[in-house]
C-alpha positions in Angstrom: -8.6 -8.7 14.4 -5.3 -9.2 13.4 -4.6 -12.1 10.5 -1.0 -13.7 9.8 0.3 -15.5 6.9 2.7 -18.1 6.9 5.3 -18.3 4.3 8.3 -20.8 3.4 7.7 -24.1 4.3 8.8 -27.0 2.1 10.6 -30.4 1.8 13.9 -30.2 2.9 17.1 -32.9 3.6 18.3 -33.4 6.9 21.5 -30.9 7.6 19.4 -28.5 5.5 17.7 -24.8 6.2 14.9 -23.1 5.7 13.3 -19.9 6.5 10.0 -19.1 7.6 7.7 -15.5 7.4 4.9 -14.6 8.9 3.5 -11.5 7.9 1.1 -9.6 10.4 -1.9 -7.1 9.2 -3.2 -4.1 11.3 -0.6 -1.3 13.1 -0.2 -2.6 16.2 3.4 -5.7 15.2 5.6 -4.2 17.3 3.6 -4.5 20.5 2.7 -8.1 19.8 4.5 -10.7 21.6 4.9 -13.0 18.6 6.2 -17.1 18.7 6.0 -20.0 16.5 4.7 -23.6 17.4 4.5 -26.7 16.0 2.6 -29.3 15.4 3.5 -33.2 14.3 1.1 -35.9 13.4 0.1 -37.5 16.3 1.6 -35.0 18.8 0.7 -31.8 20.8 1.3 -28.5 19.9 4.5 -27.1 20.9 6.3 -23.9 21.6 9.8 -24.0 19.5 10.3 -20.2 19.8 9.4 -16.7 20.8 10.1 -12.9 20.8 8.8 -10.4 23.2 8.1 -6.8 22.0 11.3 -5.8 23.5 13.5 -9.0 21.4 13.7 -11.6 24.0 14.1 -14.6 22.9 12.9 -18.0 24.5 13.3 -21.5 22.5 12.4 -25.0 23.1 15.5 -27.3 23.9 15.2 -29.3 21.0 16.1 -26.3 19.0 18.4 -24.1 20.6 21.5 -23.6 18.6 19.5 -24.7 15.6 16.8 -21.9 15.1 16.5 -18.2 15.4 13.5 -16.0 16.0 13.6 -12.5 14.5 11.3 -10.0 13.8 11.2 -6.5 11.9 8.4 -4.2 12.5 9.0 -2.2 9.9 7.6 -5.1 7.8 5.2 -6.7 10.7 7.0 -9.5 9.8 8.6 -12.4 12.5 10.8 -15.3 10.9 12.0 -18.6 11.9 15.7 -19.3 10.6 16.0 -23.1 10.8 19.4 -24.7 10.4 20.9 -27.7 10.5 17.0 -29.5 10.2 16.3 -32.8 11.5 13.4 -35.2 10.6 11.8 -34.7 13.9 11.6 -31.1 12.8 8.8 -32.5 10.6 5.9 -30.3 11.3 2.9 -27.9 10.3 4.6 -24.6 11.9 2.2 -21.9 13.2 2.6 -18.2 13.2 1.4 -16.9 17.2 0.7 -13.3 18.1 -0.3 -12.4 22.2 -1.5 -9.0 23.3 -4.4 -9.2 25.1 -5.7 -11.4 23.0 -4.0 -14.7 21.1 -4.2 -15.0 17.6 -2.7 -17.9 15.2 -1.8 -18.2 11.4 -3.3 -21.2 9.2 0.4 -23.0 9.4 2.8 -23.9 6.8 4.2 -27.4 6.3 7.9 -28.3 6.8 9.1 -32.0 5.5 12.5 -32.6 6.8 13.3 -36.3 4.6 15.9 -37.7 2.2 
């Protein structure tokens, strides 16, 4: 069983950044393929980004330019660099991690809002 914890969510003004953490327990980070999703009011979950265990990257087109996925495995950690946030970024962001099996964080909040 492998749990994740979501980190650094918050309210933030359009044109602004954030950075999100997920932090992964048991020995196994580096083969995970890890992503994050979203999740609006009202809306479908989404995929905004994801890193294999080798580092490629895939991300939605609403994001590209805008967002980097990163992970270090020294620190079974995978972050979300958001830049340049737009309201419609407004969302409860999930932590994924896929090998063999599919597990999911509890989410952490992002307000994008003047």
């Amino acid at each position: 069983q492998v749990q994740l914890v979501e980190s650094g969510g918050g309210l933030v003004q359009p044109g602004g950044s954030l950075r999100l953490s997920c932090a992964a327990s048991g020995n196994l980070f580096s083969l995970y393929a890890m992503g994050w999703y979203r999740q609006a009011p009202g809306k479908q979950r989404e995929l905004v980004a994801a890193i294999t265990s080798g580092d490629t990257t895939n991300y939605a087109d609403s994001v590209k330019g805008r967002f980097t996925i990163s992970r270090d495995n020294a620190k079974n950690t995978v972050y979300l660099q958001m830049n340049n946030l737009k309201p419609e970024d407004t969302a409860v962001y999930y932590c994924n991690a896929q090998w063999f099996k599919t597990y999911w964080g509890q989410g952490t909040q992002v307000t994008v809002s003047s």
